[in-house]
C-alpha positions as CSV (number, residue, x, y, z in Angstrom):
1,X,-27.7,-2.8,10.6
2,X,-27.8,0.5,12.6
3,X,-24.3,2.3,11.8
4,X,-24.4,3.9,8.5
5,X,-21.3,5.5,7.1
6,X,-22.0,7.7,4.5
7,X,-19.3,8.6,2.3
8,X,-20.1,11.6,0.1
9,X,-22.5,13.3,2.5
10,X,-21.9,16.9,3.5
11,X,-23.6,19.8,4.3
12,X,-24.8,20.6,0.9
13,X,-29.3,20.2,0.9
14,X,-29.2,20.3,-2.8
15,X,-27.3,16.9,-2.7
16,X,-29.2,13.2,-2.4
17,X,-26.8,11.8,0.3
18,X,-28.1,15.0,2.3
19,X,-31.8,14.3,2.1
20,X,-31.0,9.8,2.4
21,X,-28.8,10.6,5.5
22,X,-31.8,13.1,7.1
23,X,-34.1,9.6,6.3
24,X,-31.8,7.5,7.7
25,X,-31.5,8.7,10.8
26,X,-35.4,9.5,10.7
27,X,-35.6,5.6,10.8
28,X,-33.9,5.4,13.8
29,X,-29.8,4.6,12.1
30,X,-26.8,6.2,13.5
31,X,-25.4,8.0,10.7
32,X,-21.5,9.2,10.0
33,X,-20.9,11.6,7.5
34,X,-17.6,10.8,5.7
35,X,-16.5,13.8,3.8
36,X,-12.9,15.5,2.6
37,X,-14.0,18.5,5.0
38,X,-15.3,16.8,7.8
39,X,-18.6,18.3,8.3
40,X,-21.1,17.6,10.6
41,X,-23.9,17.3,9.1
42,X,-27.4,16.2,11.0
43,X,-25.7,16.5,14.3
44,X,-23.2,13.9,13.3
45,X,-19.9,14.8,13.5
46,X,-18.1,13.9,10.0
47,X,-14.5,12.5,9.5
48,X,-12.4,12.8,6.4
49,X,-11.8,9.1,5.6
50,X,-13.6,5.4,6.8
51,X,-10.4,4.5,9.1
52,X,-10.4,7.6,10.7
53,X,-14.4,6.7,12.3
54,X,-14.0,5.4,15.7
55,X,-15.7,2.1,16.9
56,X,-17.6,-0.1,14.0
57,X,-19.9,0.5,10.8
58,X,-22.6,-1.8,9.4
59,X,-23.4,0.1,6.1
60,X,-20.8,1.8,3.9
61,X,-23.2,4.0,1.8
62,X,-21.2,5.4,-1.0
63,X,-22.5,8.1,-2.8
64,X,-19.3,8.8,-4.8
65,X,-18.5,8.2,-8.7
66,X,-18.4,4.7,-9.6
67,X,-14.8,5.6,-10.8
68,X,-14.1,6.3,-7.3
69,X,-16.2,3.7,-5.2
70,X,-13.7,0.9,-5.5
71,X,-11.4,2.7,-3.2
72,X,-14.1,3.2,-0.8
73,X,-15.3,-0.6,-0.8
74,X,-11.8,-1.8,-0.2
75,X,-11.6,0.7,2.8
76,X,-14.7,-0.4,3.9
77,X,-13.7,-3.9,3.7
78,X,-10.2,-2.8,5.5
79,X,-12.3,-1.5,8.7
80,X,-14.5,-4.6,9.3
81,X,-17.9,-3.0,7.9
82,X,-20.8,-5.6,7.4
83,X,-22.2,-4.2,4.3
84,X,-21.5,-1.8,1.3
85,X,-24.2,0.5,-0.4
86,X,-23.5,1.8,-3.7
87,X,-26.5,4.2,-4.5
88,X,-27.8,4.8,-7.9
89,X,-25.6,4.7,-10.9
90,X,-22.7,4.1,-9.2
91,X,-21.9,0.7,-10.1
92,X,-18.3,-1.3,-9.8
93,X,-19.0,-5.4,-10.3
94,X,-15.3,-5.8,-9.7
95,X,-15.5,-3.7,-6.1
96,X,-19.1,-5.9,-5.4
97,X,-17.0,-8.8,-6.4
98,X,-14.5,-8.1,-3.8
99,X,-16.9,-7.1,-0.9
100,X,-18.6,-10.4,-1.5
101,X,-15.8,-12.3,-1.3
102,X,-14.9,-10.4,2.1
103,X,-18.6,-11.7,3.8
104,X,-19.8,-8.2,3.3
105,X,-23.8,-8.2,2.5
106,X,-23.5,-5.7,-1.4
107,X,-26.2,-3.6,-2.9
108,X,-25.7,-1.9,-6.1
109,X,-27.3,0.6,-8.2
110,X,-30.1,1.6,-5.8
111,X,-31.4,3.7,-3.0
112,X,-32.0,3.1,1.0
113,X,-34.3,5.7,0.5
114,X,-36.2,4.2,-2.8
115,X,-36.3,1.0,-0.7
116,X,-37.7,2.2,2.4
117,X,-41.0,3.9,0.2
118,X,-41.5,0.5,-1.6
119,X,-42.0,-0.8,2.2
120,X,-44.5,1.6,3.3
């Protein structure tokens, strides 16, 4: 899975979906910043919303409020994406619920990056 949306990540360092997306693409993904301004952000040019990213996503990585990630599972279930990534703490059962029932491959309550140190 090579296409990463990442919804949350702008051009703020401080912020962890700055420093996973940097990773990311250091491990050879495409990544999408998906942001409400847009930003590009690692070359990347950003867009304001899932639907508005042309061509297809693999990974929805959401690094939003688990108050807000259903809405971004359902949109990523609405554009055909093959997996959904909620990152630590964020955690929705009934959203993971409804990606799994959609086919989509569900990860909750951890981090890409976390993952890819356990593997070195």
């Amino acid at each position: 899975m090579k296409t990463w949306a990442v919804v949350g990540l702008g051009n703020t360092p401080e912020r962890a979906a700055f420093g996973v997306a940097k990773l990311l693409q250091d491990k050879g993904h495409r990544i999408i910043p998906v942001y409400p301004r847009a930003e590009t952000v690692h070359g990347e040019v950003g867009y304001k919303t899932l639907s508005e990213i042309p061509g297809s996503v693999d990974v929805v990585d959401c690094f939003v409020n688990s108050t807000l990630v259903g809405k971004v599972v359902d949109e990523a279930i609405a554009i055909g994406a093959k997996a959904v990534w909620l990152q630590l703490d964020v955690i929705d059962n009934d959203a993971i619920a409804r990606a799994q029932a959609a086919g989509l491959v569900t990860v909750m309550d951890r981090c890409p990056a976390i993952e890819y140190r356990k593997k070195s």
